[in-house]
N, C-alpha and C positions, 0 to 999 in steps of 0.2 A: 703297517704300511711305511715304508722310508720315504720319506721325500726329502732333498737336499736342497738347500737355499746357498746360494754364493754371492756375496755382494762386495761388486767390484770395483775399482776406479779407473775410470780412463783417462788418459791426456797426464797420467805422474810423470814427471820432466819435463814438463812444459813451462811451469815456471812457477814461482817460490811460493805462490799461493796453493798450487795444488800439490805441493809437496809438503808443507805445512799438514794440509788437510788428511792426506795419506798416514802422514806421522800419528798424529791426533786420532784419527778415524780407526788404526788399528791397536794403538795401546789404550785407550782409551773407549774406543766404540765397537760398533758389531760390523767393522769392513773389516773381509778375508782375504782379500787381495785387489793386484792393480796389476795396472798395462803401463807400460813404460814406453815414450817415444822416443827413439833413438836420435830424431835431429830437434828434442825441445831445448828451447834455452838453459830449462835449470838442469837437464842431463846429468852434467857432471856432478850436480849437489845431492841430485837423487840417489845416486850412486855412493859417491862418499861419503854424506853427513846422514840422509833420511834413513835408508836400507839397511845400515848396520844397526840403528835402532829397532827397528824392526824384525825381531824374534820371528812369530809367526806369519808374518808376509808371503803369499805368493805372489810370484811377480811371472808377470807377461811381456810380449811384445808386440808393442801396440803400434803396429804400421801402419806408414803413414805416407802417402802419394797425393794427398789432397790439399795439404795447408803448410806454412812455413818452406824451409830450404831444404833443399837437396841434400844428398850427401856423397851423389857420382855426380859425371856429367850424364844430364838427360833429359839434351833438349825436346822431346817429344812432348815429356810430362813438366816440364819449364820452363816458365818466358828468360828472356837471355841474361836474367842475373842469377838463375838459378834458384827461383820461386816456384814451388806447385802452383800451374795456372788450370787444371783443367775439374771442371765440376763434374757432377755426379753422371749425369748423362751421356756427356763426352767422356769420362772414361768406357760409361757401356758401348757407345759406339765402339770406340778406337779399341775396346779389346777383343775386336776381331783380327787387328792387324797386327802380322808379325812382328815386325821393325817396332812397333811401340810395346807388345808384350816382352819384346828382350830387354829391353829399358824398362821397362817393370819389373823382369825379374833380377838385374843388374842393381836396382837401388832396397830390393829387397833383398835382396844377398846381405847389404851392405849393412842395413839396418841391423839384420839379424844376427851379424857377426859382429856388429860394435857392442850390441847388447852382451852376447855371448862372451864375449872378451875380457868380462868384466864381473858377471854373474851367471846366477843357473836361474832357466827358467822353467816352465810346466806348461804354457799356454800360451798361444796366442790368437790376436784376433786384429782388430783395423780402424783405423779413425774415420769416423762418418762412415761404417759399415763398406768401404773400399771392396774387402777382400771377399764380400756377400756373391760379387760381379763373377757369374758362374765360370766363366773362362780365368777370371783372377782367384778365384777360390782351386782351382784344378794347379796352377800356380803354388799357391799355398801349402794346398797340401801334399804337392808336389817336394818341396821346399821342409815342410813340417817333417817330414819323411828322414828327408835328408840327414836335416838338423836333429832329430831325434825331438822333437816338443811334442808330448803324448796328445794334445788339448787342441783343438780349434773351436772357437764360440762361430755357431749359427743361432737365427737367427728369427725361428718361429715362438711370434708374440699371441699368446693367447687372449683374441678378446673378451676389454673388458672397462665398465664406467664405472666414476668415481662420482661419488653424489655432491658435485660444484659446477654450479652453471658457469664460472669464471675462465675453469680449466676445458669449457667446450667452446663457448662464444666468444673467440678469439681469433686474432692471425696464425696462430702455431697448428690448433688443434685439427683442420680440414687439412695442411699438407702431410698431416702425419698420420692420417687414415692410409693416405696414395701411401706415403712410406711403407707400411705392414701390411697393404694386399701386396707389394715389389717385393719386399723379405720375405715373406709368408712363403710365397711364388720361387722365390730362389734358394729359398732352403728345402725345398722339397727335390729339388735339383740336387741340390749340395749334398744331399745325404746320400742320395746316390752315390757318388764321389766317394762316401765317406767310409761306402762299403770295401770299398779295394782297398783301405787300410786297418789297421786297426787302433781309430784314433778315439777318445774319448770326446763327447761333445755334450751341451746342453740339448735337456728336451725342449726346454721352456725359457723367452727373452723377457726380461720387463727392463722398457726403458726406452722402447721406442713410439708409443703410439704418446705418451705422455710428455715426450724429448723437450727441453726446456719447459719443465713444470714440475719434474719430478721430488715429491717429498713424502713425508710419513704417509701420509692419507695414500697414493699414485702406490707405495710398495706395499701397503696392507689391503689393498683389494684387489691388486695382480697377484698377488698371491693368493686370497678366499678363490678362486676361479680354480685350483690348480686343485683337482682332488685325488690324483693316481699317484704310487708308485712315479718318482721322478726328481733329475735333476734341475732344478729351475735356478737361472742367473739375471741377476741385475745389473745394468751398468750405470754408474753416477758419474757426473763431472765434478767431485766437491772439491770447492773453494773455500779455504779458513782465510778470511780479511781480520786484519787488526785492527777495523774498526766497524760499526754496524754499515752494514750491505744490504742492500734490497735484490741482489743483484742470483738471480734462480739459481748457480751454482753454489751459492752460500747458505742457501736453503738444503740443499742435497747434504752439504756437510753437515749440516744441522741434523739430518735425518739417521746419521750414523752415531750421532750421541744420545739419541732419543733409546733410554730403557725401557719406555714404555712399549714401544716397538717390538722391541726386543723381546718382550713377555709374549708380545701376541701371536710374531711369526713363533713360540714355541709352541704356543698352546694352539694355533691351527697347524701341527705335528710336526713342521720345518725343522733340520737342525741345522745349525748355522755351520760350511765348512769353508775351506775353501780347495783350488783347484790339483793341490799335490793331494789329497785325502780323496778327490774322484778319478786319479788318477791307479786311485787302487781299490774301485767299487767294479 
């Protein structure tokens, strides 16, 4: 039975912390790749100092319409300094409407050419699951087409409990039930989509029902669940801090130097890849 495990980083370029952890997490740990934002602060560091350290890296584009600045004008998706103002719901609304899907696909152009400008990639996917928004996913892979990126990450999470009443009895753990019946829901959609091209995608997500909490224990029993033939992907936010952090993204980098880990996704049959090597499965 193959099954492939990919464990990935989101938010690389966004700022020295998480490009630190990228660095660290791939020469060092069992991360196989990252998504890269095109309007993060450390962008340009991720590019010239972290990447080229980085031998086996694959690298994505990790679009982004929800946080930080722009990089057109568009004011739809912008308060007037040129800030993403609009949340997860208001984009589902609004991407009914024309006028605001042009400016969607206007700053995703934009994204995807600043990336490309600069590097090669193999995948992409979206900050806060953006691109999941079935009319933005048809976008996407619209786009993915164009650009030639073989990969889109969707976004069906297989349930599943982790024995910590800490990680259930919380403020995090009841919105992020709603999250993965919404994903579950829209990637059943999306695959649809996914037939009119010939794009490579995940079967399997870990990383949303757990979303701020995610560490060794949250990746090794998202994965016991996964028992066929499949490619299953993780997303982490890790943070490498210079000094001790309480702070849950610093835990996620923690979880990519954990070897102990590492023994286990082998030995429940995982092999560790990343997304140029499913790009030829």
């Amino acid at each position: 039975m193959n099954k492939y495990f990919i464990l990935n980083a989101d938010d690389f370029g966004m700022s020295d912390f998480f490009n630190n952890a990228v660095l660290d997490g791939v020469n060092n740990g069992i991360l196989t790749s990252a998504s890269i934002c095109a309007n993060g602060e450390a962008f340009e560091d991720a590019i010239n100092n972290i990447l080229p350290q980085c031998n086996d890296l694959s690298l994505g584009i990790h679009l982004n319409i929800i946080e930080g600045k722009s990089l057109t004008n568009c004011p739809l998706l912008t308060d007037e300094n040129g800030y993403f103002n609009n949340g997860y719901i208001s984009l589902i609304l609004k991407s009914f409407n024309k006028d605001f899907m042009t400016q969607v696909e206007q700053e995703f152009r934009a994204q995807i050419e600043k990336v490309l400008s600069v590097a090669k990639v193999d995948h992409i996917d979206s900050h806060v699951h953006t691109h999941a928004i079935p009319n933005i996913f048809k976008l996407t892979a619209r786009l993915a087409e164009e650009y030639k990126i073989p990969y889109i990450r969707t976004q069906y999470e297989k349930p599943y409990l982790v024995p910590s009443l800490k990680k259930h009895f919380n403020t995090k753990y009841p919105p992020n039930i709603l999250k993965i019946i919404l994903l579950n829901s829209f990637t059943i959609l999306n695959k649809q989509v996914l037939k009119k091209y010939n794009f490579k995608t995940n079967d399997y997500l870990i990383g949303v029902g757990y979303t701020g909490m995610m560490d060794d224990m949250t990746e090794e029993f998202g994965l016991k669940v996964i028992n066929k033939e499949s490619i299953t992907e993780s997303l982490i936010h890790p943070c490498k801090y210079t000094q001790k952090n309480e702070d849950s993204h610093h835990f996620e980098y923690l979880l990519t130097q954990n070897s102990e880990l590492k023994n286990k996704i082998k030995k429940m049959g995982f092999t560790l890849v990343n997304h140029s090597f499913v790009k030829k499965f």
